[in-house]
GUVEX-267730 format. One record per residue (C-alpha): x, y, z; residue in three letters. Coordinates in steps of 0.05 Angstrom, whole numbers, plus 5000, padded with zeros to 4 digits. Each point is the difference from the previous one (the first is absolute). Example, Ala and Ser with C-alpha at 12.3 -4.5 7.8 and 13.67 -1.06 7.14 Angstrom:
! GUVEX-267730
524649105156ALA502750694987SER
***
This chain:
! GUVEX-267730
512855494487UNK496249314986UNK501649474946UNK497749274993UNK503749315016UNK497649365001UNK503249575066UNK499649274991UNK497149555067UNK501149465027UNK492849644976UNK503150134929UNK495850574978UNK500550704987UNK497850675040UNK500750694964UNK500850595050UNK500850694989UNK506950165037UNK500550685037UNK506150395024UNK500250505059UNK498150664993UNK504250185054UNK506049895031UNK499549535054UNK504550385052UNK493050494997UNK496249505027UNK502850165073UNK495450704991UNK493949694978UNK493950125051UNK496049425037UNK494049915036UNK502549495050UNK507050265030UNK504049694957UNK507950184998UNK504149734950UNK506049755023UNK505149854946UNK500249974915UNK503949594967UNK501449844931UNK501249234992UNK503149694933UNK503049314981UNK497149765059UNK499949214998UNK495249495033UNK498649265003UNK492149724976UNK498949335000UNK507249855004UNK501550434939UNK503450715000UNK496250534979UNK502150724982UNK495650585033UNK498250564949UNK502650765026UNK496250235055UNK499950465059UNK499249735073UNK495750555039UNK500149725078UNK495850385041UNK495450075069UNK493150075015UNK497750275069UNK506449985040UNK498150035074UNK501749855065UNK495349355036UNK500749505046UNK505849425003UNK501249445047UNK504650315030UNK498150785005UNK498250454938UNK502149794935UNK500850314926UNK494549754949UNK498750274925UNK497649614941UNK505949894953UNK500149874929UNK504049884937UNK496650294925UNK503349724943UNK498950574941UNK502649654940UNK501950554944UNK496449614942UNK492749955039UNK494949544967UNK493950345038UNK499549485057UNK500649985069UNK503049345037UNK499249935088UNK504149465027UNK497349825061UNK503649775058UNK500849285049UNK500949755071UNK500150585041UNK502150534959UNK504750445025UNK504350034936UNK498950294930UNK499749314955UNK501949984929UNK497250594973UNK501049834926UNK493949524994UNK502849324996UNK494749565031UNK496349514953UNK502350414939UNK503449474961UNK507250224977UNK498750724994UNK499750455051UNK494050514997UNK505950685010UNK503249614937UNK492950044964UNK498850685006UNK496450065075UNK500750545048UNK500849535058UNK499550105080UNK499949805060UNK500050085078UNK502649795069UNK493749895027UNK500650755043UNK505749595052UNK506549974992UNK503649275017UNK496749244994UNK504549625043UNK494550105061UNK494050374997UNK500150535051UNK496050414959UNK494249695024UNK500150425072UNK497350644948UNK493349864975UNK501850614942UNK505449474977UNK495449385005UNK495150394956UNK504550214951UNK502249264993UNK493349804995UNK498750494945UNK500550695010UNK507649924965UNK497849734941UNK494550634994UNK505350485011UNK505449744958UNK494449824939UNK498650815016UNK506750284987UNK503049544955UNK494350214950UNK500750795014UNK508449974995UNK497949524926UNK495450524974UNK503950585013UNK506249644978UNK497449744924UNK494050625000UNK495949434997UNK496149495050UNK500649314999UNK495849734944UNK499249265034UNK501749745071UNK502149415025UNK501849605077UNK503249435004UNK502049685067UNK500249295033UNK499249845075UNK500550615031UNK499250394940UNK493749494973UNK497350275059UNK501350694983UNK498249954930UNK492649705029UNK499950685044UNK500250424928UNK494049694979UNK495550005057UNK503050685025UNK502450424942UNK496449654948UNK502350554955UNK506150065003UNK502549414956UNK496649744931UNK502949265019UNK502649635060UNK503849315004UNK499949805071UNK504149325018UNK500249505063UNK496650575032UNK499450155076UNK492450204988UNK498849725076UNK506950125039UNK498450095060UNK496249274989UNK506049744970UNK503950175061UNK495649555041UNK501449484953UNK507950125016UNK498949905073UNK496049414984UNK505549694964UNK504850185054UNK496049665057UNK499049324955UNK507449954988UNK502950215068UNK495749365027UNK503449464965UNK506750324981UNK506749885040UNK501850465062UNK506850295005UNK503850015076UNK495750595023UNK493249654975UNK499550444950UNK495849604938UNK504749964934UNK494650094949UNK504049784937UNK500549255038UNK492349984994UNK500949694935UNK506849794960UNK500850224914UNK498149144991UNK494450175048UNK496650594949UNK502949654934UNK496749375020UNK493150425012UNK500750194933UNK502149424963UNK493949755031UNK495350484981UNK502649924924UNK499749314996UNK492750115014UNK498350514952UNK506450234956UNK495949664940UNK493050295008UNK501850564956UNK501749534947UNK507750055003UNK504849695051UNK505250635002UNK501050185081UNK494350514997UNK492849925025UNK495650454953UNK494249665031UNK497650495044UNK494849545034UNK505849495020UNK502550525057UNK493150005033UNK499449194994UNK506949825032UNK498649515056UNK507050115049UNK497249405030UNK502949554941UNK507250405020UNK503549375012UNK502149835070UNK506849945030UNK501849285010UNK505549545037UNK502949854926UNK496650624953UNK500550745003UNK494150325007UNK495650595042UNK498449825076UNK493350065024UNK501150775035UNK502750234938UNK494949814959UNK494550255053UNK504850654998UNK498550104920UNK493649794997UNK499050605064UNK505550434962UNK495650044927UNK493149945032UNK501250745031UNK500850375062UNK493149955041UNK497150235072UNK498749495058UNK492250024968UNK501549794920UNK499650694981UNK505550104933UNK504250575022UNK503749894927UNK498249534949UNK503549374983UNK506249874941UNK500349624944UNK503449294997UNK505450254942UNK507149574988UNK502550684999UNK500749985077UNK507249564994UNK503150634971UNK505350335048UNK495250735001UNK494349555027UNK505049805057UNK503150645008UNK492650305010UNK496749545046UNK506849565039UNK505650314987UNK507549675007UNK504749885053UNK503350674978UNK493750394991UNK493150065024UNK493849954973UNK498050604973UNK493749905032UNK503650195063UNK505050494981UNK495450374959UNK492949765015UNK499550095070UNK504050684983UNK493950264971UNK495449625031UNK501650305077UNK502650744974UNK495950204944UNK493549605002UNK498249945063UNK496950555049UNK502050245048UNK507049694984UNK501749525065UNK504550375051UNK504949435011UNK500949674929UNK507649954990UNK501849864925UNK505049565028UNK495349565036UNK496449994931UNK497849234994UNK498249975077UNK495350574988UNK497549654947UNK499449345034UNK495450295049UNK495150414952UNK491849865015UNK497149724942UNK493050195057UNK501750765015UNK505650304965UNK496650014926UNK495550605023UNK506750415008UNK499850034926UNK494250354990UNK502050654991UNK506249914963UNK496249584949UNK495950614987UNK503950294960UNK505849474988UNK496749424975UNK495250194926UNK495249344999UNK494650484964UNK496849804943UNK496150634985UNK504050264941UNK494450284952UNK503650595007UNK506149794969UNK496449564951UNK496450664970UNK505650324998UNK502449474942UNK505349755055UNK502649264985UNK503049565055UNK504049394998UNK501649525058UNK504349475011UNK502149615047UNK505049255007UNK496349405009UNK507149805058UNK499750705035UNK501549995075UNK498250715021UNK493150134965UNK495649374994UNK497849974921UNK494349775027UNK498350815028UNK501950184938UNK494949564960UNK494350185059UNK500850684979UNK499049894933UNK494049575011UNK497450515043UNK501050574946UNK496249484958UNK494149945047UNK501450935007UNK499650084925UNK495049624967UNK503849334985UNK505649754966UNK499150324932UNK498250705030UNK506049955039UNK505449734941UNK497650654974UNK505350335054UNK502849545036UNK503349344991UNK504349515047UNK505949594971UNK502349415046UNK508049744995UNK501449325019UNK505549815039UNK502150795015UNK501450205067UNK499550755022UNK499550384943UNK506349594963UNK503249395008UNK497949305010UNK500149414946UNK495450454953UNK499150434943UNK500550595041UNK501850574949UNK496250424950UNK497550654982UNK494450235033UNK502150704985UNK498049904925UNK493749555015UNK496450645039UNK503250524955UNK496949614934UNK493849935041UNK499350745020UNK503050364937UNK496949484948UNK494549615044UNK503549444989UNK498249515058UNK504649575022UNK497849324978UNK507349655009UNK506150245028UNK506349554978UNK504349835067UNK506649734994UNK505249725051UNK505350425038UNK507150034966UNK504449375042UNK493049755020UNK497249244998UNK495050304943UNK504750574967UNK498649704926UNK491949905000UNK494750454997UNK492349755031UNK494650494993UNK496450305048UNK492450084989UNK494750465035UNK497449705057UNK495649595002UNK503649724937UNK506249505019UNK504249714945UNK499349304962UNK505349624965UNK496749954926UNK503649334990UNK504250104945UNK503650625006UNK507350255017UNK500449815079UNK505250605008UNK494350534966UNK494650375027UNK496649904937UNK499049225013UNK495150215050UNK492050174999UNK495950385047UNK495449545037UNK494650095062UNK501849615063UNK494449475024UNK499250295077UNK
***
């Protein structure tokens, strides 16, 4: 049975889909047959179900929750043999609108995120829009440690092989279930999942017809250097507790970061033509000088020398003994006085960086090899405190393999008619923009310059956002709609309209974010609160 409806967006135009209803019932879907050992686990019909976007409630359509496993075995554990399979959750919503919607995960994985596509979709969900949506655990179950990283099965399914095999069944158990396949694609993921969603396209380039990759961990086991970089820096001039332990959230006071960034917009807060708390100016986070940080006096607050030797060390990047970049360096944002910037890289009294709890995690368990015989999670930050910036890199190699995707080769997936859209916050603290933008200029100098590229691929930059949200920025749009009018209508995204967060410092203004290399311009004369007082304008490098 199909009939037409019309479903308003969030960029305030209309899309017309053909809406499709089972052809059978879902409790059948337990006999279908697959080709990669899937068992389905559990069916259940979900209605009235109620969840919070952007701050707003939102009411889920009727749908039925199929959870299921893929390859459940028996492999290795720290401590003995231990139970792996790739879990998964399919939304199958019972008015279908022909699309197909992968959420991809963060951190570690080890859960099943929010499976009804919510990330950078504006206010309405993509299950509430019509989308068959999934999506995985990653193939290990549990993300408060990462023991999965003794199997080199689980490492590779959390590399990629999880994604493949979910992207597999989801789309047989969709067919079967409407009698038709999917007639578009999508993934959308951040961190972890930008990361994932990059593996799509140089890996499966056709498996999706458009990708929106954010913050993405495109070179994680390179970012994890970074972490222990950061940790070393701080633990030298930070405050040590009775056992002489360093207290890394003493390495700098809230004053300490707001006074970096008052400093760094009072430099350049107008070069965008507006005075507003955000730095379009792109160029400003390359020319900060921490040098003119001002210095702690008798009589003034201010930075002492070691701290300001500490950031200008912290956002150069981690390197070897020789000069060799083992990351690359970070953008000077005012983003970093937000408390996700802290929580990232110094942590509080009650909690710890995350670049120890969770950084050094991953960094000793799942990326390195062979995994060292006497790390103790416990002893996190000392392991961390004594990491080689000379020798240990080269115990990445392998897992980068077929963890990190840094390729740029995607022909494949540009034949194919795939689009892709990255993103990425000018204030993040886990993935440097900065890799982000060398990719891009690197799929520039892969695909025969910037135009040839736009033709597939374009990067938006956020001011002021931190990790994939947050931060004194416009950090919320729809991306989902930008690569869905650029696949279904070729419809390139030449502006996407990003407003603040709901209880935010910028919750009632919108500022437009333009394809890189584009940043935008005050036009003089316009609303200060609208995107559309703004131009698109080439930086002067």
């Amino acid at each position: 049975m199909e009939k037409r409806f019309k479903l308003k967006d969030t960029l305030n135009s209309s899309a017309t889909y053909t809406e499709i209803h089972p052809m059978v019932d879902a409790t059948s879907i337990k006999n279908f047959k697959f080709q990669n050992n899937t068992t389905i686990v559990n069916i259940t019909r979900m209605s009235g179900i109620t969840v919070i976007v952007d701050g707003e409630n939102v009411i889920l359509p009727d749908y039925y929750k199929v959870e299921g496993r893929i390859n459940e075995r028996t492999g290795i554990g720290s401590d003995g043999p231990t139970e792996y399979y790739i879990g998964f959750e399919l939304c199958l919503p019972n008015e279908w609108n022909e699309r197909f919607y992968f959420e991809g995960g963060g951190g570690s994985d080890g859960i099943i995120p929010p499976k009804i596509g919510i990330r950078k979709v504006g206010k309405i969900p993509a299950l509430s829009r019509g989308f068959a949506t999934v999506a995985t655990d990653g193939g290990h179950q549990g993300n408060t440690d990462c023991k999965f990283g003794y199997d080199q099965q689980a490492r590779i399914d959390y590399g990629y092989n999880a994604i493949n095999q979910v992207t597999i069944t989801a789309k047989s158990i969709i067919k079967n279930y409407y009698a038709k396949p999917p007639k578009y694609s999508y993934f959308m993921g951040a961190s972890n999942g930008g990361r994932q969603a990059l593996a799509m396209a140089q890996r499966f380039p056709g498996y999706f017809d458009g990708i929106v990759s954010g913050a993405p961990a495109l070179n994680l086991t390179n970012a994890s250097i970074a972490e222990m970089w950061a940790n070393q820096i701080f633990a030298k001039i930070s405050k040590k507790d009775e056992n002489g332990r360093p207290l890394i959230h003493t390495a700098f006071s809230e004053a300490d970061m707001k006074l970096v960034a008052n400093t760094i917009l009072k430099q350049f807060d107008g070069d965008d033509g507006l005075k507003d708390g955000i730095i379009l100016d792109m160029n400003a986070a390359r020319k900060f000088d921490p040098s003119t940080l001002p210095r702690k006096t008798k009589n003034l607050p201010g930075l002492t020398d070691e701290q300001i030797n500490a950031l200008k060390l912290l956002f150069d990047g981690p390197k070897d003994s020789k000069g060799n970049v083992l990351y690359c360096n970070w953008p000077w944002d005012p983003g970093i006085l937000d408390p996700e910037w802290r929580s990232w890289t110094l942590g509080t009294e009650e909690c710890p960086p995350r670049n120890v709890s969770l950084g050094v995690e991953s960094m000793a368990r799942v990326f390195t090899t062979p995994i060292p015989e006497k790390y103790d999670s416990s002893k996190a930050l000392e392991w961390s405190l004594d990491y080689d910036f000379d020798t240990d890199p080269s115990n990445l190699v392998l897992s980068a393999s077929f963890i990190n995707n840094v390729s740029t080769y995607l022909e494949p997936f540009r034949n194919l008619g795939g689009k892709l859209i990255l993103y990425h916050g000018m204030a993040d603290p886990v993935f440097s923009a900065y890799d982000t933008i060398n990719y891009y200029d690197k799929l520039i100098d892969t695909n025969g310059g910037l135009k040839e590229t736009q033709k597939f691929a374009r990067l938006f930059l956020i001011p002021g956002m931190n990790h994939v949200e947050g931060g004194p920025a416009t950090d919320q749009f729809d991306a989902l709609t930008a690569i869905q009018e650029w696949v279904e209508k070729d419809k390139a995204p030449t502006m996407i309209v990003a407003h603040g967060s709901k209880d935010k410092p910028f919750e009632d203004i919108s500022r437009p974010l333009f394809p890189y290399p584009m940043q935008a311009v005050y036009n003089g004369r316009g609303d200060v609160k609208s995107a559309y007082s703004f131009v698109a304008k080439e930086p002067i490098k």
